[in-house]
N, C-alpha and C positions, 0 to 999 in steps of 0.2 A: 387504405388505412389498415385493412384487415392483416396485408400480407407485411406490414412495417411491424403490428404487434407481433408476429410470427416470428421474423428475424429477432428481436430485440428477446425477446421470451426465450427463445431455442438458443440463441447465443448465449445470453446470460448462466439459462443451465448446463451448456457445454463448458462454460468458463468455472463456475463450479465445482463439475466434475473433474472436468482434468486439471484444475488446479488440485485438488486433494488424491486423484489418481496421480498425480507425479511424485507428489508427496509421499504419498504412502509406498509406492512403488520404488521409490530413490533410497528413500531413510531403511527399508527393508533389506535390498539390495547392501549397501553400506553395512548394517548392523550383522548382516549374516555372513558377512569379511573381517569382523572385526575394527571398521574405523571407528573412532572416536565419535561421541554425541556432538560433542563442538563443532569439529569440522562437518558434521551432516547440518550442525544448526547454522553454520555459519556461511554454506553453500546450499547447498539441494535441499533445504527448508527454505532458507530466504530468497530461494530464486523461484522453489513453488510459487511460495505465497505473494508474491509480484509479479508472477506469470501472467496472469490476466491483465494488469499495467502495460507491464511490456509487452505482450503481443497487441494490444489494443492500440494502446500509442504508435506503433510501430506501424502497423498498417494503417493507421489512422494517416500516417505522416507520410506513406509510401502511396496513396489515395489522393496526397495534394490537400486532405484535410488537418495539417498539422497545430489547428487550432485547437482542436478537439483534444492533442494532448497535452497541451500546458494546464488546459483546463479541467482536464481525466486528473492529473500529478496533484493540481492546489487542493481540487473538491475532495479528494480520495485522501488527501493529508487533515484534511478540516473532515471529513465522516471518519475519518481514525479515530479524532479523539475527540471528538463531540458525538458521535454517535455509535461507536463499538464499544469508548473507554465507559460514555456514560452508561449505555445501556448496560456495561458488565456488572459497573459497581450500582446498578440496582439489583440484581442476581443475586452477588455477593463481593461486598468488599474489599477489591483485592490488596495483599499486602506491599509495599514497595522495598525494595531492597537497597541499602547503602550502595552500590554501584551504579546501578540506575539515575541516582541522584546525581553522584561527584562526576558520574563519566557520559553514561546516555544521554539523557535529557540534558543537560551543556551542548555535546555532541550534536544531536537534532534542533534545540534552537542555531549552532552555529550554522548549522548546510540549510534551515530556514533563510535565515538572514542573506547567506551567501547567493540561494537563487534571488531574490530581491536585488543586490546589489550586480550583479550579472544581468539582469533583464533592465537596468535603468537606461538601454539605450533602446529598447522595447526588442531586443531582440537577441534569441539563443544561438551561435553560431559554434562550426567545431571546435573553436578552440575555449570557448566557455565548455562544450561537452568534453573537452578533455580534462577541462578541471576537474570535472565531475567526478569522472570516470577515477581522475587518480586518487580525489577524496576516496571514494568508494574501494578503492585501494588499499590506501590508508587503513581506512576501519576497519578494514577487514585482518589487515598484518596488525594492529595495535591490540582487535580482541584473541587473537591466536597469542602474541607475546604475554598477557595481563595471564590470560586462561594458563600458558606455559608454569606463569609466577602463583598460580592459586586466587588467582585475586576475581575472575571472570567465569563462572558458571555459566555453559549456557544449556538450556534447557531445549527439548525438539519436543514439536507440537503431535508428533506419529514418532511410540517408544516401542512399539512392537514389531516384532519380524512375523511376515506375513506364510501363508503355509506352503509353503516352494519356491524354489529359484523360477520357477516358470511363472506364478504369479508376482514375484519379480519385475521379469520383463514385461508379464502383460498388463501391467497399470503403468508401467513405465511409457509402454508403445502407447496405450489408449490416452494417456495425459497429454503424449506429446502431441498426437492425433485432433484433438477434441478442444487444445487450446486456440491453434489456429484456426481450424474451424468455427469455433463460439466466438472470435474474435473479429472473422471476415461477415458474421450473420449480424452481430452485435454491432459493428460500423456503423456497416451498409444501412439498419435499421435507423442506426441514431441521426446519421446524417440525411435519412429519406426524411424523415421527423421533423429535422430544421429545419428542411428548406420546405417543406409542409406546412407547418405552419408559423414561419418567417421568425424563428429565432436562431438566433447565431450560432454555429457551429460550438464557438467555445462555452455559449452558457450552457449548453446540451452538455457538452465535458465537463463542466464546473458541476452538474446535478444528476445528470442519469445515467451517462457514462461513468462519475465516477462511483454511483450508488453501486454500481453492476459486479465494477471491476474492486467492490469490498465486501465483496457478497462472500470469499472463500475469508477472510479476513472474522467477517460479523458470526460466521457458522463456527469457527475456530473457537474464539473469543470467548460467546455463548458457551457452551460445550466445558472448555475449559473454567470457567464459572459457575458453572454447574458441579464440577468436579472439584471446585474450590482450587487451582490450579493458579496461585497468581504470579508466578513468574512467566508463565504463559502469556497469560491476558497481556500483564505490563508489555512485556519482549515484543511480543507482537505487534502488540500497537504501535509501541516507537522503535521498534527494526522496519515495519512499512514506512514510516513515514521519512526515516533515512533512505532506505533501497530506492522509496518513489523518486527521491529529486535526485540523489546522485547517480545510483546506476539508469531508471530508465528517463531522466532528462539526458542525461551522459546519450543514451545509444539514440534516442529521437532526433537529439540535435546533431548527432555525425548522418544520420540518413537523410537528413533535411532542416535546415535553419529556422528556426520554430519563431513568429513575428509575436511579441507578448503585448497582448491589447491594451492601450493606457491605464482605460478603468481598474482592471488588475492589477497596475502597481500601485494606485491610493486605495482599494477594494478589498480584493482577495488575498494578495501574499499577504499585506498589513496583516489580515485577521487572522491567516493563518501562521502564522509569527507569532503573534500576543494569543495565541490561546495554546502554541506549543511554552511558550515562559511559561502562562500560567499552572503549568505541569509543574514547574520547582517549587512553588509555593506548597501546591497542591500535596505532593509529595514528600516533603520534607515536615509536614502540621500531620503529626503520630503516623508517619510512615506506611500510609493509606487512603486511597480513595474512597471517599465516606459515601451512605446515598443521595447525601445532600448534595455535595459536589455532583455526584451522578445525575442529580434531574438537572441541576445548573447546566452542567456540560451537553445534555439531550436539547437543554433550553436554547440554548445557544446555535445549533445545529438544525433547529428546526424554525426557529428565526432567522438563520440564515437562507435556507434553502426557500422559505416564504420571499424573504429579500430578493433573489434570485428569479424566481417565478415574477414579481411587479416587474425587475427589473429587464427582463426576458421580450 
């Protein structure tokens, strides 16, 4: 038992670090060439901060435990906005922007709904990840055309250039280093975990695995809430909650066809659907998440993960 807390703990903060070393080290890199903020937000920010996803899932899936990532993808989309969105807007209430409204949040209940209707034969195969993959495509040419037209700001979560080209590359190398690694210790752990004490591979992904892999996410989040930063908070929370299903369901399910457990489809996607809508409501009543809404959405998230544990 001692040595599964060991992996789970040491992974977890390897996935951390090198999630925010990639970051830092990419958007640096980038910013001291002159590319644009968008394209660093739009690439090497949102690949950062799904880095722990995907490397998780990925080896999850290359392990033979690809239950673990449908399950990593739903929880980590439901601790997005139940537990990063709420906890920010008890911080400070972040503001929401007209774009967000008309284009994001549409956008993320769509690729909601779409994994739901792709998994109703219980199962991910290439050619469902190729949907994925070309959504993910999509959003990414449609916020590059909108940003062209003035209409799509995006903002990055690391605005500074770091003190040398040489520290540059070495958050760059230690990110890339540190992800894998926190990833094969953070498996290993979760899956020693289940079969330890007889819970399913996927409810371990639906709760601890995905608590882990929003751990670079929740530090963000925080931080930028602190700094009263709400184009952050929002971006963030529903830029993860698109990259989780389309890019890393997209590459899990070309490495391995992911079986999606029945419960899951009356269960999980359900709720994690109806609490991505309830972000339009949310959003659109004075153009902020109030704290009220904020203990609601912690409410929800900590009820659910209770659900989870009986159900486990």
């Amino acid at each position: 038992m001692l040595m599964i807390i060991i992996y789970i703990l040491s992974g977890g903060v390897l996935l951390y670090f090198g999630g925010e070393w990639l970051v830092s080290g990419s958007s640096s890199f980038a910013l001291r060439r002159g590319v644009s903020k968008l394209i660093i937000g739009l690439t090497i920010v949102a690949f950062g901060t799904s880095a722990p996803e995907l490397f998780i899932s990925s080896v999850a899936a290359f392990k033979g435990s690809a239950s673990i990532s449908i399950g990593n993808i739903i929880g980590s989309n439901i601790a997005n906005i139940g537990l990063i969105l709420g906890f920010s807007a008890l911080i400070f209430p972040p503001q929401v922007s007209a774009v967000s409204i008309k284009f994001q949040v549409p956008f993320a209940i769509g690729v909601a709904i779409l994994l739901l209707l792709l998994s109703l034969n219980s199962l991910i195969g290439p050619i469902d990840s190729l949907v994925f993959l070309a959504g993910f495509v999509f959003f990414n040419l449609y916020c590059v055309k909108k940003s062209r037209e003035g209409v799509i700001k995006v903002e990055t979560e690391v605005s500074g250039v770091l003190r040398s080209r040489f520290h540059d590359y070495l958050f760059v190398i230690l990110g890339l280093l540190a992800l894998p690694a926190g990833s094969e210790l953070f498996v290993r752990g979760a899956i020693d975990l289940a079969r330890l004490i007889g819970v399913s591979e996927f409810m371990i992904g639906l709760s601890l695995v995905a608590l882990g892999t929003s751990l670079p996410e929740l530090a963000t989040s925080i931080v930028a809430a602190v700094r009263k930063e709400s184009d952050i908070v929002v971006g963030n929370v529903i830029g993860s909650c698109i990259f989780n299903i389309l890019l890393v369901m997209g590459v899990v399910g070309l490495i391995k066809p992911v079986r999606v457990p029945t419960e899951s489809l009356y269960i999980d996607i359900p709720l994690m659907i109806v609490i991505t809508i309830a972000l339009y409501p949310m959003f659109s009543s004075g153009r902020k998440v109030s704290r009220l809404e904020g203990v609601m959405l912690l409410s929800v998230y900590v009820g659910y993960i209770v659900f989870v544990a009986l159900r486990g």
